[in-house]
Jmol script that loads the backbone (N, CA, C; Angstrom):
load data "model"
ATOM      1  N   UNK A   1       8.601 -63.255  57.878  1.00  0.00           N
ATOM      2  CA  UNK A   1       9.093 -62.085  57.192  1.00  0.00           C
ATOM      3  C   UNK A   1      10.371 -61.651  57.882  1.00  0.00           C
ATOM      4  N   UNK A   2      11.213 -61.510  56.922  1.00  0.00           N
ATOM      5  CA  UNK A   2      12.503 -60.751  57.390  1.00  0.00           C
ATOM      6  C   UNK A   2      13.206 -59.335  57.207  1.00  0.00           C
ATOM      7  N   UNK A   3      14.037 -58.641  57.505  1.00  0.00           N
ATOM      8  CA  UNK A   3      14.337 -57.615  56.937  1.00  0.00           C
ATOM      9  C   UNK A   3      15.839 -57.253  57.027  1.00  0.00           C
ATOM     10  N   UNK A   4      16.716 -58.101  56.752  1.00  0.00           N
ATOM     11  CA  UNK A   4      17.724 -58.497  57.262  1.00  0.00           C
ATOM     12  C   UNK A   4      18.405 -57.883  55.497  1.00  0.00           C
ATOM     13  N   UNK A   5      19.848 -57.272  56.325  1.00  0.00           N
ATOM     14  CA  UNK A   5      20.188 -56.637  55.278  1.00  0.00           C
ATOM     15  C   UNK A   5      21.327 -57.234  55.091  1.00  0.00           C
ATOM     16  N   UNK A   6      21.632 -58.095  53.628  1.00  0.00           N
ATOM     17  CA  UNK A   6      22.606 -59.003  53.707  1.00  0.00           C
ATOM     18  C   UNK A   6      23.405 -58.716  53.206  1.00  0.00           C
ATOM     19  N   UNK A   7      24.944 -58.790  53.868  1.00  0.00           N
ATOM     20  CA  UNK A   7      26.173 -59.140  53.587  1.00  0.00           C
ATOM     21  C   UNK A   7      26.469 -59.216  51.918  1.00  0.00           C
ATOM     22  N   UNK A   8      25.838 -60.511  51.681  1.00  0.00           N
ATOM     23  CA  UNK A   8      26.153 -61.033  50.240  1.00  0.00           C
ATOM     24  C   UNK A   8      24.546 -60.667  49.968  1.00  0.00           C
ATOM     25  N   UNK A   9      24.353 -60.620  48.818  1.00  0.00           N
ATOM     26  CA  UNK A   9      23.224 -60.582  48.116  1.00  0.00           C
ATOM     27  C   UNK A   9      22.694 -62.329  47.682  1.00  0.00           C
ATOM     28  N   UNK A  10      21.504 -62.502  47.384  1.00  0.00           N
ATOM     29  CA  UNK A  10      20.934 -63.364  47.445  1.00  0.00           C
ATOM     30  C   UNK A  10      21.853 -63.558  45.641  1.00  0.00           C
ATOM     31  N   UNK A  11      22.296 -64.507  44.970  1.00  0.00           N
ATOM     32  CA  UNK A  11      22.830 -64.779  43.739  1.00  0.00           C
ATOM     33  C   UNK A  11      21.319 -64.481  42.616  1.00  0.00           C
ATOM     34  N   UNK A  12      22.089 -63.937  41.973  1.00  0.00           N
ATOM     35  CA  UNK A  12      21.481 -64.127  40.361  1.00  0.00           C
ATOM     36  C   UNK A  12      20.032 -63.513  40.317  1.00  0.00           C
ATOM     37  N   UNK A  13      19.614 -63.112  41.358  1.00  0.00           N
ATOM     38  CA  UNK A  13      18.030 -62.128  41.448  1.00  0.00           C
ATOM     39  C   UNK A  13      17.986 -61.118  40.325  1.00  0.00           C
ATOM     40  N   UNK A  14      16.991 -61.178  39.465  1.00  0.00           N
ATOM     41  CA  UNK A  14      15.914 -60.415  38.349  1.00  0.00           C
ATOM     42  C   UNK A  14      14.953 -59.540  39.438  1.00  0.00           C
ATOM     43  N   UNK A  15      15.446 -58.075  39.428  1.00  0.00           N
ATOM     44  CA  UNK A  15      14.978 -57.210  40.271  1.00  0.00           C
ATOM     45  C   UNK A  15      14.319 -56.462  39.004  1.00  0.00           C
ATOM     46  N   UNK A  16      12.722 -56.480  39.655  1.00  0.00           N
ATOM     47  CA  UNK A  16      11.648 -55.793  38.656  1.00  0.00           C
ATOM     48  C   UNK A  16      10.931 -54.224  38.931  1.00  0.00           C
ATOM     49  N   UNK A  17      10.696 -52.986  38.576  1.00  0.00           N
ATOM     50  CA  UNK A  17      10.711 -52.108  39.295  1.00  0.00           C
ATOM     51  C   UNK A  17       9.418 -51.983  38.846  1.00  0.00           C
ATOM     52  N   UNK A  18       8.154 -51.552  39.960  1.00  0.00           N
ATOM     53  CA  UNK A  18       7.215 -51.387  39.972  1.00  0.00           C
ATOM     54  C   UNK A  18       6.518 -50.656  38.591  1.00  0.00           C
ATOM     55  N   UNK A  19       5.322 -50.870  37.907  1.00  0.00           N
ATOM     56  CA  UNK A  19       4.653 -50.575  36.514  1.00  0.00           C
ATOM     57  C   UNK A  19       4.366 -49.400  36.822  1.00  0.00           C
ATOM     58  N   UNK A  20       4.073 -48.833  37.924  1.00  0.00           N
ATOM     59  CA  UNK A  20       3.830 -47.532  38.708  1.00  0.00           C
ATOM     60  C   UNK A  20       4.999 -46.661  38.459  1.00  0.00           C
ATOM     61  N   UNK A  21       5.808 -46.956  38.663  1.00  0.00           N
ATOM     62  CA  UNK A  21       7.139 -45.882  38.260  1.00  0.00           C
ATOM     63  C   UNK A  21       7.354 -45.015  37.246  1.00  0.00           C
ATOM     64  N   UNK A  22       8.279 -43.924  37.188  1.00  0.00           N
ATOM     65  CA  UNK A  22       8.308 -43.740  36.223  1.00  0.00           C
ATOM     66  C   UNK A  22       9.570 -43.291  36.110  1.00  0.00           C
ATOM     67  N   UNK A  23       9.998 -43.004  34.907  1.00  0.00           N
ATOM     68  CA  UNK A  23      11.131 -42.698  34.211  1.00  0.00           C
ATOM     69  C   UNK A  23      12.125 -41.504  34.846  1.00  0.00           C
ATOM     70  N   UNK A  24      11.825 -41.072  35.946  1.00  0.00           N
ATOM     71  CA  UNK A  24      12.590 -39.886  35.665  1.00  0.00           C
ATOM     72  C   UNK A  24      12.984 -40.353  37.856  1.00  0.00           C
ATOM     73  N   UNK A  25      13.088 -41.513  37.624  1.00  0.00           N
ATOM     74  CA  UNK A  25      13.399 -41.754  38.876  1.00  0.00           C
ATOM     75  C   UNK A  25      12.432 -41.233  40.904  1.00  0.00           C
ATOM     76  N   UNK A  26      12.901 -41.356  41.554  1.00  0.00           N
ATOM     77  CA  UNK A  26      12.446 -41.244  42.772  1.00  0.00           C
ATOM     78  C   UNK A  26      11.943 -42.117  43.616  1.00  0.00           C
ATOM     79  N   UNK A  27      11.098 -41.831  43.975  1.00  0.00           N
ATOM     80  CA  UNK A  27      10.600 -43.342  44.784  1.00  0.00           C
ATOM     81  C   UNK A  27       9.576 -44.471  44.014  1.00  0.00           C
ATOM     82  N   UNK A  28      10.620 -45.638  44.416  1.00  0.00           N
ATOM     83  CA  UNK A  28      10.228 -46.639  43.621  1.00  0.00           C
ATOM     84  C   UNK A  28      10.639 -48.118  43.949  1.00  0.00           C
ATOM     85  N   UNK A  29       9.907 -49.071  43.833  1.00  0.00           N
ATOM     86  CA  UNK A  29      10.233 -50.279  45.109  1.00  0.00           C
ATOM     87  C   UNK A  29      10.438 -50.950  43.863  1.00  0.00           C
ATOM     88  N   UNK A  30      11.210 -52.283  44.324  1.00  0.00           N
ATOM     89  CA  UNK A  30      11.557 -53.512  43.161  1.00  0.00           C
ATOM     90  C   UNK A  30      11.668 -54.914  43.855  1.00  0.00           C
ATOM     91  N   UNK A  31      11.283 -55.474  43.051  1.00  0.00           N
ATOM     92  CA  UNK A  31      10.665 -56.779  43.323  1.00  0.00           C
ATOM     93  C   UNK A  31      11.515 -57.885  42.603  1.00  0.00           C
ATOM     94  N   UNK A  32      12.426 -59.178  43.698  1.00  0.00           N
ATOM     95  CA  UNK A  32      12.906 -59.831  42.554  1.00  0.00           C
ATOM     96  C   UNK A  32      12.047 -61.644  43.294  1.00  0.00           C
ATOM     97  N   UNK A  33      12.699 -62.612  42.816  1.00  0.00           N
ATOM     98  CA  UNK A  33      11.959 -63.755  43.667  1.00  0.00           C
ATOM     99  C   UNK A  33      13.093 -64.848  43.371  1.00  0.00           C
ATOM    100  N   UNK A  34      13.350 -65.840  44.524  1.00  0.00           N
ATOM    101  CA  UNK A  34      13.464 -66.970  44.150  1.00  0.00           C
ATOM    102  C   UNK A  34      12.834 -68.103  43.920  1.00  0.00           C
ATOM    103  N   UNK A  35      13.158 -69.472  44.297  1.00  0.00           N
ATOM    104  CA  UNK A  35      12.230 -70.725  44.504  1.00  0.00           C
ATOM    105  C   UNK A  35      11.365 -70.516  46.508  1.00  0.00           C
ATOM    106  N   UNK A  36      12.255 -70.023  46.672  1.00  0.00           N
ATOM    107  CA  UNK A  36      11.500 -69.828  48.169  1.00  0.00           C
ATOM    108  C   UNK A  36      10.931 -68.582  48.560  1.00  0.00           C
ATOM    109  N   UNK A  37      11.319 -67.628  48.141  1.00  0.00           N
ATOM    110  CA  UNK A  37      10.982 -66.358  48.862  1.00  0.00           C
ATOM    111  C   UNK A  37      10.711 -65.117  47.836  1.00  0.00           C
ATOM    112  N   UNK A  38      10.238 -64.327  48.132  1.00  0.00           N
ATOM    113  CA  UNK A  38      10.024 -63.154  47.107  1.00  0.00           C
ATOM    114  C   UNK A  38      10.913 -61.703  47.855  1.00  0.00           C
ATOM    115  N   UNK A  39      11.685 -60.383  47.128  1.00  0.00           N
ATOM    116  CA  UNK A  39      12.495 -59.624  47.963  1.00  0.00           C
ATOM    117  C   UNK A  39      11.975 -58.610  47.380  1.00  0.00           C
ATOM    118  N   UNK A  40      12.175 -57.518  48.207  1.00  0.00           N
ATOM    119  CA  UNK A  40      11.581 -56.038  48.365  1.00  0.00           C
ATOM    120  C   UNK A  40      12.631 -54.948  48.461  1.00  0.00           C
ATOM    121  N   UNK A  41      13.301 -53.987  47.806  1.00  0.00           N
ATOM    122  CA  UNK A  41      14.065 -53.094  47.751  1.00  0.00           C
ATOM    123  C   UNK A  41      13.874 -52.018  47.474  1.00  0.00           C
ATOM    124  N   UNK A  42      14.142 -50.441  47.994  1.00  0.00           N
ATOM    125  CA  UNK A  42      13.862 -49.437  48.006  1.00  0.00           C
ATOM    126  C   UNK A  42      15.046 -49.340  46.556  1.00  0.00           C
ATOM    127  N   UNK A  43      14.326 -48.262  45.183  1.00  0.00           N
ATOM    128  CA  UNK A  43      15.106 -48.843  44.648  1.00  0.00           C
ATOM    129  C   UNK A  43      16.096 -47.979  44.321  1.00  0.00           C
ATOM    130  N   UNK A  44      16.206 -46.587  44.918  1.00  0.00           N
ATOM    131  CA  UNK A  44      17.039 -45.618  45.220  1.00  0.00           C
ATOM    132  C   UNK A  44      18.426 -46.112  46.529  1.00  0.00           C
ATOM    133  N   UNK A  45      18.155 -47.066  47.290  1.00  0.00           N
ATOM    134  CA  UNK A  45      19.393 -47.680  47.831  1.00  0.00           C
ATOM    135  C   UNK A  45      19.482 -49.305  47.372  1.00  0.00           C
ATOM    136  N   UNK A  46      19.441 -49.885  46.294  1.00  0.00           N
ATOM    137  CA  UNK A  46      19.419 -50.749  45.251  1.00  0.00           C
ATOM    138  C   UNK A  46      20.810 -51.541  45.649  1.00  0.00           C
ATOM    139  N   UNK A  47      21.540 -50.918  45.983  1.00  0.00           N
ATOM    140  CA  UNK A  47      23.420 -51.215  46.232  1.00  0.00           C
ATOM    141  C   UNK A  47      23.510 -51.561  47.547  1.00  0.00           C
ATOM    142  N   UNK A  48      23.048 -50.679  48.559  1.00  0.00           N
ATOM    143  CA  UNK A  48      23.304 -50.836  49.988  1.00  0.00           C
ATOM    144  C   UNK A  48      21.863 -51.288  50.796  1.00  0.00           C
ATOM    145  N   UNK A  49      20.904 -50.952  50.521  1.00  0.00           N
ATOM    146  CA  UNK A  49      20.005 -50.993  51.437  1.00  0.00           C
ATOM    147  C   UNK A  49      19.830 -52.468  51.937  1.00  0.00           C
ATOM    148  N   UNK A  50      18.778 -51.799  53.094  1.00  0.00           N
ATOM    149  CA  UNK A  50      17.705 -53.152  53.009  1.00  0.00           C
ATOM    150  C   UNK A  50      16.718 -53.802  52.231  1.00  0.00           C
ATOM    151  N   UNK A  51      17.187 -55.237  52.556  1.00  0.00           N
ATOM    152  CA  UNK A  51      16.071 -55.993  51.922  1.00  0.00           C
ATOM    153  C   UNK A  51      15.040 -56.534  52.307  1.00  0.00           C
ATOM    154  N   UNK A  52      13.609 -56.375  51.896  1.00  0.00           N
ATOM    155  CA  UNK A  52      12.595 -57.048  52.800  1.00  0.00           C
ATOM    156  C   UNK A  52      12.673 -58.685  52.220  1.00  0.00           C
ATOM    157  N   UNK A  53      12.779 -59.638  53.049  1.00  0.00           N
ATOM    158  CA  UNK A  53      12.251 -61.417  52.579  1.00  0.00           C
ATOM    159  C   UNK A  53      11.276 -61.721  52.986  1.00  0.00           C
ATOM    160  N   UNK A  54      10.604 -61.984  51.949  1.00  0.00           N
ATOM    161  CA  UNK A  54       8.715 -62.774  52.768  1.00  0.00           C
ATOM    162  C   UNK A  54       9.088 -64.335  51.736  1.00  0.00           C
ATOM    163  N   UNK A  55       8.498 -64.755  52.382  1.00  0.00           N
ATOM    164  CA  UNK A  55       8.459 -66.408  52.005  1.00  0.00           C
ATOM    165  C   UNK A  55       6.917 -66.488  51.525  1.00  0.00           C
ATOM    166  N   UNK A  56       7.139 -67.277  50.247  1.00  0.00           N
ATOM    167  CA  UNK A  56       5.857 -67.325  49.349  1.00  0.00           C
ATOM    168  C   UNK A  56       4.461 -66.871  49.966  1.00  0.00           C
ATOM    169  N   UNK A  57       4.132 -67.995  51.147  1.00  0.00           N
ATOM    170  CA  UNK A  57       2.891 -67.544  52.072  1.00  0.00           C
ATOM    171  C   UNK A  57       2.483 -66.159  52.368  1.00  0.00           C
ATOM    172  N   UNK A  58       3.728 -65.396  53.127  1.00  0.00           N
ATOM    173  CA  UNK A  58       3.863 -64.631  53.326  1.00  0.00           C
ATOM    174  C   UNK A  58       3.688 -63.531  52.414  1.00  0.00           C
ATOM    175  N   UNK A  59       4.445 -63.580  51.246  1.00  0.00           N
ATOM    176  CA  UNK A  59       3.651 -62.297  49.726  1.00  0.00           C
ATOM    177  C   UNK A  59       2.539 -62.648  49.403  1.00  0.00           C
ATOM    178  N   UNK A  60       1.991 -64.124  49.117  1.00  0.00           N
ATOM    179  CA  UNK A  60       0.465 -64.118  48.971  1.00  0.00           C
ATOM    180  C   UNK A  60      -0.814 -63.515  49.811  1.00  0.00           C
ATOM    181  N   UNK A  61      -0.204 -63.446  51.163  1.00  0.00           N
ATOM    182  CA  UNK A  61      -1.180 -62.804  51.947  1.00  0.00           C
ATOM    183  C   UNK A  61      -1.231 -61.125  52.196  1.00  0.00           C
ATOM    184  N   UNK A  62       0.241 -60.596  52.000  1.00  0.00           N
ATOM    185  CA  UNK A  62       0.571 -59.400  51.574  1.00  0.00           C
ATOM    186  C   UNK A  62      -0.700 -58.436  50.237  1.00  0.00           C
ATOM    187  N   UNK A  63      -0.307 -59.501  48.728  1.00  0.00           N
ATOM    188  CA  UNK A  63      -1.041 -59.509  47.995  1.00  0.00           C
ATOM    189  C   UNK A  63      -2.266 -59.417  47.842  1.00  0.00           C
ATOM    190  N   UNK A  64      -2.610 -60.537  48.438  1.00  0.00           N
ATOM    191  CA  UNK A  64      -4.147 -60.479  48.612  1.00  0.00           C
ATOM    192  C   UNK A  64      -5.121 -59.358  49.445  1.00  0.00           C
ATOM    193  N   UNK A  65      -4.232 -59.018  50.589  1.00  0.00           N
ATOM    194  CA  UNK A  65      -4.447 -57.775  51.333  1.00  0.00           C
ATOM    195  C   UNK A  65      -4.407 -56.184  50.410  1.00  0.00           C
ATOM    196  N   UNK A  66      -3.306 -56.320  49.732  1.00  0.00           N
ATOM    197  CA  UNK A  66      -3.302 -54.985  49.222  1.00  0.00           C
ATOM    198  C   UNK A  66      -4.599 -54.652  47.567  1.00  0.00           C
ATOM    199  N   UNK A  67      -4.855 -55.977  47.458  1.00  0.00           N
ATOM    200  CA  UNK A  67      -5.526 -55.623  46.259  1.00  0.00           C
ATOM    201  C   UNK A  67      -7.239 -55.641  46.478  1.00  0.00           C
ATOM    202  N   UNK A  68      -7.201 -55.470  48.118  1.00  0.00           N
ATOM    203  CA  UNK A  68      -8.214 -55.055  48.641  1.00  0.00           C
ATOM    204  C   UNK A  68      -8.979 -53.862  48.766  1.00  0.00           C
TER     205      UNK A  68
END
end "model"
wireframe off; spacefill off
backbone 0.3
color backbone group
């Protein structure tokens, strides 16, 4: 897991904002993925922030934990 806030943005990421959200903004996380890794963004700093990187393994066990 990383949390490395990059320079360039990862290309061409489909950032998905949590089903939990709602319309009128605030706190709200977004989710995009590549072939290797899945990314995590606060989605109120969407432009600047940090990004979390977990590598496939790594969100599956995330996953599996939280839907505990």
């Amino acid at each position: 897991m990383s949390t490395d806030h990059y320079a360039t943005r990862p290309a061409a990421l489909a950032w998905f904002k949590s089903s939990y959200s709602g319309t009128s903004g605030g706190d709200c996380v977004e989710v995009a993925r590549d072939l290797d890794a899945v990314y995590v963004r606060d989605s109120k700093s969407a432009g600047n922030g940090a990004v979390l990187r977990l590598g496939k393994d790594g969100w599956a066990t995330f996953i599996a934990h939280a839907a505990e």
